[in-house]
N, C-alpha and C positions, 0 to 999 in steps of 0.2 A: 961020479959024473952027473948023475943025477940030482944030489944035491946044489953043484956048481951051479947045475940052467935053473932050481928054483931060484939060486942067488942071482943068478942074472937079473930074470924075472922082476925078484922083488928091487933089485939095482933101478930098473928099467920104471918102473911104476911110480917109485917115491921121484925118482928124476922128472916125470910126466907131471905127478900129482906136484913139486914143490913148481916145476914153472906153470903151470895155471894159475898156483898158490898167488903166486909172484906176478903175474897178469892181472889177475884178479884186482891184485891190491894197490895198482897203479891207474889200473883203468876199473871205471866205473860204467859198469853196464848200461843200455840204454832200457828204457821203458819195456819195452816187449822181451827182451832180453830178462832182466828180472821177474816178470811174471812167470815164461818159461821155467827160469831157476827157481823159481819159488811154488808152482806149482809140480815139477819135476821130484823137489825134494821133499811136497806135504803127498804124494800123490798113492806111495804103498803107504807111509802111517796110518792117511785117511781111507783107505778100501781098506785094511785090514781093522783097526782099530776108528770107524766113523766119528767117535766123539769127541778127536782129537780133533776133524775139522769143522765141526759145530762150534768150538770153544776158539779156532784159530776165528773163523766169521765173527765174529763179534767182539775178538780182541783187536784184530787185524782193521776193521772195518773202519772205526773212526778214524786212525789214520790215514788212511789213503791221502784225500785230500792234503794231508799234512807232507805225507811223503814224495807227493806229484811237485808241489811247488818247490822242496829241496834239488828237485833233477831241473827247476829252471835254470838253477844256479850253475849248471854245466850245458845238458842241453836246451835249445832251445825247444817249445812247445810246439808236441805234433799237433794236426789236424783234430785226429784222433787220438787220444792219447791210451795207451792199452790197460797201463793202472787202472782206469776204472774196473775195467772188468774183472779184476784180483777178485775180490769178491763173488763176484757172481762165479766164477768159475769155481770157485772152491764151493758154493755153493750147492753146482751141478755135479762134484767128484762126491761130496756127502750124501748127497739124494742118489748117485751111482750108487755105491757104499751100500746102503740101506732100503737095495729094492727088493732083495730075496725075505729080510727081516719086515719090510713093512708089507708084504704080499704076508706072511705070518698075520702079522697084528689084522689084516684086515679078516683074517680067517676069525677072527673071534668077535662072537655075536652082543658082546656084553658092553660095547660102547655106545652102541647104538647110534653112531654119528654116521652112518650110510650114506643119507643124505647129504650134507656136508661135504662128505668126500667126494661124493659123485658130482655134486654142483662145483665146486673148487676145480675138479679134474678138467670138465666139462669149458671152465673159466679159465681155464691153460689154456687148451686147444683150440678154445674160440681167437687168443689175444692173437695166437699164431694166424690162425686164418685169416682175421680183418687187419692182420699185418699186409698181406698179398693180397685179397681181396676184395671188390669195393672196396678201394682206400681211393680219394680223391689227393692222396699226395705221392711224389715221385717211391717207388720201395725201396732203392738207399735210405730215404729221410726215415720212414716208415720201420726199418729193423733197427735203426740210430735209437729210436723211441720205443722199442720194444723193451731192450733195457730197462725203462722207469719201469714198467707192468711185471713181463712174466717170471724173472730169473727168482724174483725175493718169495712168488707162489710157492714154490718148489720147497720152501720153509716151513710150509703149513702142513705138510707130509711130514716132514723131517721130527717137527716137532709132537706130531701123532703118535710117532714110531719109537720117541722118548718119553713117551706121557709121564710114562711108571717113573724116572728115575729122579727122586726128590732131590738129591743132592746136585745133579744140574741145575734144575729150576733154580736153587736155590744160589748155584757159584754163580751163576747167569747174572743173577739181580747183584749181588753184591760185587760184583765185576764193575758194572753200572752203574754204580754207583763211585767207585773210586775212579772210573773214568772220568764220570761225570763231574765229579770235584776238582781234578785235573786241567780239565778243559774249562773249568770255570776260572780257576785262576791263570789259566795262557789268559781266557780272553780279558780276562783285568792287567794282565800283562799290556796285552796289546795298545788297551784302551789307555793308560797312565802311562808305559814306557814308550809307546808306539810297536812299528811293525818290524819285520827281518827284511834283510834282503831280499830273501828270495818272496818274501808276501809282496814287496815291492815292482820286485821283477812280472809277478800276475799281476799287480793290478793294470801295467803299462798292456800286459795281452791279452784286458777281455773288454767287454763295451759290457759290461753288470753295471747300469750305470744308477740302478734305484740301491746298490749296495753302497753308495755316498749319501751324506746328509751336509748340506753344504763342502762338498768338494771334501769329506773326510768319512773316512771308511768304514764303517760299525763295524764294532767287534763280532769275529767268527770264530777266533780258535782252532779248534784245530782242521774244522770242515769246511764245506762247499761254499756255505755262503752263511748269514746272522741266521736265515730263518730254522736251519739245518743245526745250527747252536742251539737255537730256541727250542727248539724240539727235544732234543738230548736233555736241557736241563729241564723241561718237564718230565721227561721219561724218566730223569733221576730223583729228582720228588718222589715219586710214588715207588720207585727202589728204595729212598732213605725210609719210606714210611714202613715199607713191608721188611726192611733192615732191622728199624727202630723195634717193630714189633715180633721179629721174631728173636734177636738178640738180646742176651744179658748187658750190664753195667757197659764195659766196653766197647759193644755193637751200636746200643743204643745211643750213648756220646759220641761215637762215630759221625751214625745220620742225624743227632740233634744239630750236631756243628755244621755237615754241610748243607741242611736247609737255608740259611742266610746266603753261603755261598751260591746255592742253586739259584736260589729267588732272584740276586743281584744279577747274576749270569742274564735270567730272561730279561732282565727290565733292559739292562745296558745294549740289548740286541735291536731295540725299538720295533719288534714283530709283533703288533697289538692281539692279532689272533693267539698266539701263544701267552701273551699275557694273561688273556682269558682263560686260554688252557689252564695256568698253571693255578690261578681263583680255583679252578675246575676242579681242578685233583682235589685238595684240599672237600670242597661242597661234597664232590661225590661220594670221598671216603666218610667222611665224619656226618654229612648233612643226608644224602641219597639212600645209603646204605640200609642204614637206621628203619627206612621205609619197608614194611614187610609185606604189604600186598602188590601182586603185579599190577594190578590196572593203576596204583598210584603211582607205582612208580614211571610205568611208563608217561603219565601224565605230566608229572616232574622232568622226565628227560623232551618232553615237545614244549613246555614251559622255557627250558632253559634256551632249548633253539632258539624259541621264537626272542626272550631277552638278547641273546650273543646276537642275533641279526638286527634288534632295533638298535644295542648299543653303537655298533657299527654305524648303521644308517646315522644316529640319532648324532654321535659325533661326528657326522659331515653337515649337518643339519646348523650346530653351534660353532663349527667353525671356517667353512664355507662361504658365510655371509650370504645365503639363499635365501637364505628363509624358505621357512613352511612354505609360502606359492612356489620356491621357486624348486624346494626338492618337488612339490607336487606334480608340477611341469615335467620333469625330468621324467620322473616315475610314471606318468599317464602319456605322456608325448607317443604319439604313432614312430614305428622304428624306420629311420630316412630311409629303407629301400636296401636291398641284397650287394649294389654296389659300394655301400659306404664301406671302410673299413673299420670294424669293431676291433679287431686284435689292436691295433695302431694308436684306437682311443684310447682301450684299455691303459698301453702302454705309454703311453703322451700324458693323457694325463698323470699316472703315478707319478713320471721320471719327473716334471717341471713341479709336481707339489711336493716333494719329497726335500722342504727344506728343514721340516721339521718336523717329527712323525708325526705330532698332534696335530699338523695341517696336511695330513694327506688324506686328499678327498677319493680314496679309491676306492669306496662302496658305490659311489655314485656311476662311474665306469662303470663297475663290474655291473651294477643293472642293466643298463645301456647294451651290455655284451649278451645278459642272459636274458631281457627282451628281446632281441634278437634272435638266440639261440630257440627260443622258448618259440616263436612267431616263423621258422624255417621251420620246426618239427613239427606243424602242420601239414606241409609235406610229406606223402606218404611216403618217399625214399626214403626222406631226413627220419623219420618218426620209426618205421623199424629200421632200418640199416644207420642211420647214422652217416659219418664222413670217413671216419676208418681210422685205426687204432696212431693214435698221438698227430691228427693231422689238426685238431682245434684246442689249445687248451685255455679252459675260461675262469682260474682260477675258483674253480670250485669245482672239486671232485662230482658233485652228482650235476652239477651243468657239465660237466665238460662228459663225462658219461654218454648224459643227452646229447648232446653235440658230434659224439664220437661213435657211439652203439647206438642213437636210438633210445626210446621206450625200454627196450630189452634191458638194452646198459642201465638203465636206471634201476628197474627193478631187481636184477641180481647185485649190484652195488647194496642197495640199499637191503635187500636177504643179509648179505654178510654182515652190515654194520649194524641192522637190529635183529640180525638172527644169535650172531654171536653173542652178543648183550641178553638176550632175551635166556639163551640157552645155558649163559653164567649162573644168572639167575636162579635157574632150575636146579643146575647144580649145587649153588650155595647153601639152596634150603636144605638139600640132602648129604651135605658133610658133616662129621663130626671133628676130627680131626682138625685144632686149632692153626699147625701150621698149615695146612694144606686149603682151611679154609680162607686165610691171610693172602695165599698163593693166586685162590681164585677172586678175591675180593680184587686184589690190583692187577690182574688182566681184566676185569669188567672197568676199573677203573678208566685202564687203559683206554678199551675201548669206545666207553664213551665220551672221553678228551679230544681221542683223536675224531669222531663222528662230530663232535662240536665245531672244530676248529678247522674239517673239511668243507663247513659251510663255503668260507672264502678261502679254501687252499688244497694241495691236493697230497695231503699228506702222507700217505700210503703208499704214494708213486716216490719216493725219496730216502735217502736215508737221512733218521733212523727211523722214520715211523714203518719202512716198508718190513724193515728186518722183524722189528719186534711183532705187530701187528701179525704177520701172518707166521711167526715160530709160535708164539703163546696162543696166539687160539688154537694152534695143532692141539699142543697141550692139552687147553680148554677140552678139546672134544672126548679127550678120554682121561682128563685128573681122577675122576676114580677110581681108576688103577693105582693113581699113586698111593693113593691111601691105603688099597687093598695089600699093597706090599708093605707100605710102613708097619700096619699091623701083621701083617704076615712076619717078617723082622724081629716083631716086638716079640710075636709069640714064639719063635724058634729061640729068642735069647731065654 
């Protein structure tokens, strides 16, 4: 008898499980629906085993974008669309995952990155706050823009709490890199065969209208938009380099070949900042490195600023038709008063010059915008409080800062992007261990690419600068651990 009702049972279950099967595979779930399912199904892997969703973030990640516009092709596009959040959410179940383990790692006194941690932490909880508070925009708009800041923080824990583990770090990069060549050839795809359906079906549902160069679309591949391209094949440059050099014969023909690829990827994007980035990598690794006292080097990394900012200027200068009197004007001009709209010039100007990126005069805005910004933060509100988190953005990470935190915002911006740099540094001199010194070399790389190239942009708020930026400096803060286990390793063998 007994046996009969298991047989029911299992009768009962496979019947249940084959018509869902059978649901399933006719009907195509909507957007929140799959998130649901897709977090449902990573949700005990990743509390029980965390590193399985570390490795899903950054597989999973570049496609999104890619996977959002195949659901135009059935539904049509929400308001909100919940995809984005895949990410993020998987973000938050690994940072769940690993609060008992990294309340451990902070018990040990040998990283010494205290600080760090405590300002990072401190740098959550503020984004939260000036979400709700003093924020001069509606709070819908306000948590809508919380997304670009806080979710990718939560990385920078994640990857503290992985310091030690070399064989991450190291699938991490070489992941990155075959993405990265992947996406290089979509976007040559795109650019030579043209677009899909469904990229067609977007572009009729967004008003992205500086993502055309005369009425035609620059290649993105598989993400948000070219500049979000352009970023990835920078970040995979300095994977093939840290490939090349930690690989044999094989490795290294790997990332020899997809250097061309990577290079063509940026250019064909026409995102001039990332152009510079990707000069960047190359200088810092071969040219910067080389530099063995700190005070030069720092002098080298305010050298290059101040070049990446007159470049900029200087080709609006040649191609403008201003001339010298007339960038002069622009640049010394008194700012028309609190009621002009800067956000609007910003963007008026780009969209009408944007017939050809070598004639987009958008340095000359974005002055216009941070004269402004710069000439309100004399106000003592504006100057410590700020407007409130994602309610100004001024295409540049430490103006918009200013704009948004205040004083404050600037100065802990500006901690993380030359503290982390600063504290590579320190690191570096103190490794021996060639792989791990390769490791650290190209997160300083990292970070000073991306510190470059947030002059005019805000690259940290995005993927993928947000992902990588705050998981590798976790790293950063305690890599000598990693070493200490490699040789720990060596000597047990």
């Amino acid at each position: 008898m007994q046996k009969k009702i298991i047989n029911i049972i299992l009768y009962f279950v496979v019947m249940v499980c084959g018509g869902f099967l059978a649901y399933k595979t006719i009907y195509i779930p909507k957007q929140g629906e799959l998130v649901a399912l897709v977090t449902i199904l990573l949700l005990y892997p990743i509390f029980r085993y965390p590193l399985i969703g570390v490795y899903a973030v950054f597989l999973i990640g570049p496609f999104v974008p890619f996977l959002r516009r195949l659901y135009y092709l059935i539904h049509s596009r929400p308001t909100l669309d919940p995809l984005i959040m895949l990410t993020d959410i998987l973000v938050a179940v690994v940072f769940a995952g690993l609060i008992f383990e990294l309340r451990e790692r902070l018990k040990d006194k040998e990283h010494e990155a205290g600080t760090f941690l405590a300002v990072v932490a401190f740098y959550f909880v503020y984004l939260i706050i000036r979400t709700f508070a003093f924020n001069i925009q509606p709070v819908g708009d306000s948590i809508a823009k919380l997304k670009y800041y806080a979710p990718s923080v939560l990385l920078f824990f994640i990857g503290f709490a992985y310091a030690s583990r070399w064989k991450l770090a190291k699938a991490l990069w070489y992941l990155t890199l075959t993405i990265a060549g992947l996406s290089s050839v979509y976007g040559l795809k795109q650019l030579y065969l043209g677009y899909s359906t469904a990229e067609k079906i977007w572009f009729s549902s967004i008003s992205f209208t500086t993502l055309f160069i005369k009425g035609i679309a620059r290649p993105f591949s598989f993400y948000q938009a070219p500049a979000a391209f352009a970023d990835y094949m920078v970040i995979g440059m300095i994977a093939a380099i840290m490939v090349g050099a930690w690989g044999k014969f094989k490795s290294k023909a790997f990332a020899f070949c997809s250097v061309p690829l990577l290079i063509y990827g940026v250019l064909i994007t026409s995102v001039r900042s990332s152009w510079i980035g990707a000069a960047g990598v190359f200088f810092f690794w071969f040219g910067f490195l080389k530099v063995k006292k700190n005070t030069h080097r720092m002098i080298v990394i305010v050298l290059v600023a101040i070049a990446f900012f007159s470049y900029q200027l200087l080709d609006d200068v040649l191609s403008s038709g201003l001339g010298l009197k007339g960038i002069k004007s622009v640049v010394s001009a008194p700012v028309a008063g609190p009621n002009k709209n800067y956000v609007d010039l910003l963007v008026t100007n780009r969209t009408s010059a944007i017939t050809n990126p070598f004639e987009e005069h958008s340095m000359l805005s974005r002055i216009e915008l941070w004269k402004f910004i710069f000439e309100s933060s004399l106000n003592f509100d504006r100057a410590f409080l700020g407007r409130g988190l994602g309610a100004l953005n001024s295409d540049s990470l430490y103006a918009t800062y200013l704009a948004e935190f205040g004083y404050p915002g600037v100065i802990i911006i500006l901690f993380f992007m030359i503290g982390f740099i600063i504290r590579g540094l320190k690191t570096l001199d103190a490794l021996t261990d060639k792989r791990i010194i390769i490791l650290t070399q190209g997160i300083i790389v990292m970070d000073m690419v991306l510190a470059l190239m947030c002059i005019t942009g805000s690259h940290i708020h995005a993927f993928p600068g947000d992902m990588y930026f705050w998981f590798f400096n976790g790293i950063l803060m305690n890599v000598g651990s990693m070493e200490k286990q490699l040789n720990r390793n060596l000597f047990l063998q």
